[in-house]
C-alpha positions as CSV (number, residue, x, y, z in Angstrom):
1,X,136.7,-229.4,11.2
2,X,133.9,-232.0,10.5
3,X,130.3,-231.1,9.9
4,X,129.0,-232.3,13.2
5,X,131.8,-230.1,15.3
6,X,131.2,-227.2,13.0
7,X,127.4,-227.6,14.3
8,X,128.0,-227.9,17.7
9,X,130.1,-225.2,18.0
10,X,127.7,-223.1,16.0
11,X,124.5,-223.9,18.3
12,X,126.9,-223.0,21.4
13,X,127.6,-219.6,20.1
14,X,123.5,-219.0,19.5
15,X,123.0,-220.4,22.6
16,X,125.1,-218.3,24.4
17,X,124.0,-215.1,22.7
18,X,120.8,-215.9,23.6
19,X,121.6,-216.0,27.6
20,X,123.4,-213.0,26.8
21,X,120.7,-211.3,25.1
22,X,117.3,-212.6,27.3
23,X,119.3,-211.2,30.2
24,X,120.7,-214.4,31.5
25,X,124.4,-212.5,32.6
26,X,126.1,-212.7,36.1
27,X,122.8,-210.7,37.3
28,X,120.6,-212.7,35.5
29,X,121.6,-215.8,36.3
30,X,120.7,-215.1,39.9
31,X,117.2,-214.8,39.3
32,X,117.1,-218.6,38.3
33,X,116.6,-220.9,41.4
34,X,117.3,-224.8,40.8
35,X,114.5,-227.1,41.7
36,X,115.7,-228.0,45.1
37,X,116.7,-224.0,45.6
38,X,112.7,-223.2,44.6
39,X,111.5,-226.2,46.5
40,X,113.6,-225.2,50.0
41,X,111.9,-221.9,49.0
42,X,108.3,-223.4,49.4
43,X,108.8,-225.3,52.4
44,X,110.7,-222.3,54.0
45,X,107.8,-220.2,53.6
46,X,105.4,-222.4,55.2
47,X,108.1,-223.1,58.5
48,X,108.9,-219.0,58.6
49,X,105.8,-218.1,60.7
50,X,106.4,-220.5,63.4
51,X,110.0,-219.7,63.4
52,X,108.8,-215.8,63.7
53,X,106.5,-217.0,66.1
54,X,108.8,-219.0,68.1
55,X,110.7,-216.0,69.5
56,X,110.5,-214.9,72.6
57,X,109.6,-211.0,73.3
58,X,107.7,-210.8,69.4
59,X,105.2,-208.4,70.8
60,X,108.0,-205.8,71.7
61,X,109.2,-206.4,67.8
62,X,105.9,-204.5,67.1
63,X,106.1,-201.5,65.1
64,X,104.4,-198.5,66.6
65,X,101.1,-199.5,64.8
66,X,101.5,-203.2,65.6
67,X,102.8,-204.3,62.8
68,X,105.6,-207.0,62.5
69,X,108.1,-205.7,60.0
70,X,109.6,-208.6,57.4
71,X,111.7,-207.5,54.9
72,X,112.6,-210.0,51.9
73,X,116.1,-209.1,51.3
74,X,118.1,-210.0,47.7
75,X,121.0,-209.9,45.7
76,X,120.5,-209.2,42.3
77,X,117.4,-209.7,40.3
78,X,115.7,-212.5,41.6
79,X,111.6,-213.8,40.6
80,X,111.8,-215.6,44.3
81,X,110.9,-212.8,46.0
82,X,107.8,-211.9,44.2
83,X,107.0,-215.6,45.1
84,X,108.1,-214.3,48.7
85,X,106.2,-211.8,49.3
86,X,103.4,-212.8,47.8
87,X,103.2,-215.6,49.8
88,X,104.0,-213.9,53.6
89,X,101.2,-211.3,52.1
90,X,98.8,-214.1,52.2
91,X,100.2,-215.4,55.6
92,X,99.2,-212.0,56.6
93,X,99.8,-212.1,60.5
94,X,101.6,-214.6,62.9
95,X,100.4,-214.9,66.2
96,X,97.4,-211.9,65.4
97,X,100.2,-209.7,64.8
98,X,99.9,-208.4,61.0
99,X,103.0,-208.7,59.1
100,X,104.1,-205.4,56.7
101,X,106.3,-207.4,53.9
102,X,109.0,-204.9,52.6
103,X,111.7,-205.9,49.8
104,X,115.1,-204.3,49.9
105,X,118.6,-205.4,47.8
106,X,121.0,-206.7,50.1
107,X,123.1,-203.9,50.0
108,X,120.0,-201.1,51.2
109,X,119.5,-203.7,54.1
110,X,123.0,-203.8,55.1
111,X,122.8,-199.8,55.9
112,X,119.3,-199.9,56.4
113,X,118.6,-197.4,59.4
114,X,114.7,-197.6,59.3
115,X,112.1,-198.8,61.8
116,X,113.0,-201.8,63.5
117,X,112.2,-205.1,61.8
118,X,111.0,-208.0,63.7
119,X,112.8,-210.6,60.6
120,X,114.7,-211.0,57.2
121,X,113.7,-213.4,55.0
122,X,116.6,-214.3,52.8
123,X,115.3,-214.8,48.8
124,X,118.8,-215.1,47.1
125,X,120.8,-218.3,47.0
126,X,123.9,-216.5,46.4
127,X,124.0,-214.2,49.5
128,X,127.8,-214.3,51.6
129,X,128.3,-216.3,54.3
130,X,129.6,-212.9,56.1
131,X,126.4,-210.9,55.1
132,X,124.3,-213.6,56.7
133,X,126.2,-213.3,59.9
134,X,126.5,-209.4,59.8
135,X,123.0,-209.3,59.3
136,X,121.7,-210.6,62.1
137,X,124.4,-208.7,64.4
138,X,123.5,-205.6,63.1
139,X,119.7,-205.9,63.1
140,X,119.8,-207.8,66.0
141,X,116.9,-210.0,64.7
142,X,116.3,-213.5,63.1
143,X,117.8,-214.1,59.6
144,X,116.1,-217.2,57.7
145,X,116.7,-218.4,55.0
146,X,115.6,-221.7,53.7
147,X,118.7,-222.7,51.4
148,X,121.1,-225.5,51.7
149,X,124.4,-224.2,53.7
150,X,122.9,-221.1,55.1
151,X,122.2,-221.6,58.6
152,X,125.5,-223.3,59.3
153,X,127.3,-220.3,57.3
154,X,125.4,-217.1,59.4
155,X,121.8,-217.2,59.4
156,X,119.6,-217.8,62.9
157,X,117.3,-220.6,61.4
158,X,116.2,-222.2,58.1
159,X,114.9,-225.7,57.1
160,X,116.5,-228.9,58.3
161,X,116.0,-231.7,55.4
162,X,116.5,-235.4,56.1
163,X,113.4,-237.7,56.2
164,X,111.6,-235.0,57.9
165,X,111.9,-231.1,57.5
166,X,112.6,-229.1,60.9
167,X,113.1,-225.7,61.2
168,X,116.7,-225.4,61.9
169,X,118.5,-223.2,64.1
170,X,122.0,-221.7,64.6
171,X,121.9,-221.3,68.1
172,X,125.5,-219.6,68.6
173,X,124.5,-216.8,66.0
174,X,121.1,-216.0,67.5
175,X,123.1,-215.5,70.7
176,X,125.3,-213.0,68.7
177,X,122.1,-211.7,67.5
178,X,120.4,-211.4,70.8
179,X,117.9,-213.6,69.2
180,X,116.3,-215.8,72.2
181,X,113.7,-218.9,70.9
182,X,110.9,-220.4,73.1
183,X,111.8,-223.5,75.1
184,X,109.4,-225.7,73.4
185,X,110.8,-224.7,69.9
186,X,114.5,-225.5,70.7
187,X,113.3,-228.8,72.3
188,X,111.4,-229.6,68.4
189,X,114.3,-227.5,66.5
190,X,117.5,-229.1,64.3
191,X,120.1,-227.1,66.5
192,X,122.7,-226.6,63.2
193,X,126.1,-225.2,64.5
């Protein structure tokens, strides 16, 4: 082999014992979002609380103290949902109803058996297609997330991007969710089936 090969091959090798040592293995790589995953992120958080809001019957979502329980759920290690949570902390209430933000893995959620939340906010790229949809059948409550796919694959709602961002809603899941959205929020809505 030439010089130059010899190179390459050896910066490869400390290159990927580096991602192997910082972390950066199947789990780790989950924890990395692209810059369109982070920026759907963003604008997702900003959309959630009129998506939360939009549902019909929120008030009866109420925990006993009147609290609206979100929980951020994940797969993996993942720095999005500190971002998350941080930022539906800040948001604080939707529609004066105070929000109590709770994180559980994907896998607590699925067999979760706790109070009943009012909405799951999905922070993982790399959650199933089938988990979405089992989600919000189980829970019987709105499942956003804000990454490309998602909404056609199983959640209720997301982010719509063309020239404009809309929320965007699965309309045939929240009916297998129970999930009902005001009539002025359909009418404004992306309906993604």
């Amino acid at each position: 082999m030439s010089g130059p090969v010899v190179g390459c091959c050896r910066l490869l090798i400390v290159a990927l014992a580096c991602i192997a040592l910082s972390g950066y293995g199947s789990e780790g790589l989950a924890r990395v979002l692209w810059p369109e995953d982070q920026q759907r992120l963003r604008v997702g958080l900003r959309i959630f609380p009129a998506v939360l809001g939009a549902l019909e019957g929120l008030q009866q979502r109420q925990s006993a103290d009147g609290q609206l329980l979100v929980v951020v759920a994940h797969q993996g290690s993942n720095d999005a949902v500190k971002q998350v949570v941080s930022t539906l902390e800040e948001i604080n209430q939707v529609q004066g109803m105070p929000l109590d933000v709770k994180v559980l893995p994907l896998d607590d959620l699925q067999t979760y058996r706790g109070p009943a939340l009012s909405g799951i906010f999905i922070a993982s790229v790399e959650i199933e297609p089938e988990s979405l949809r089992q989600l919000s059948v189980v829970h019987g409550v709105l499942v956003f997330s804000p990454f490309a796919g998602h909404v056609q694959a199983g959640a209720v709602a997301g982010i719509h991007v063309t020239d404009r961002i809309l929320p965007a809603i699965n309309l045939a899941q929240a009916r297998r969710a129970g999930v009902r959205f005001k009539a002025f929020f359909l009418r404004v809505a992306h309906h993604a089936e």
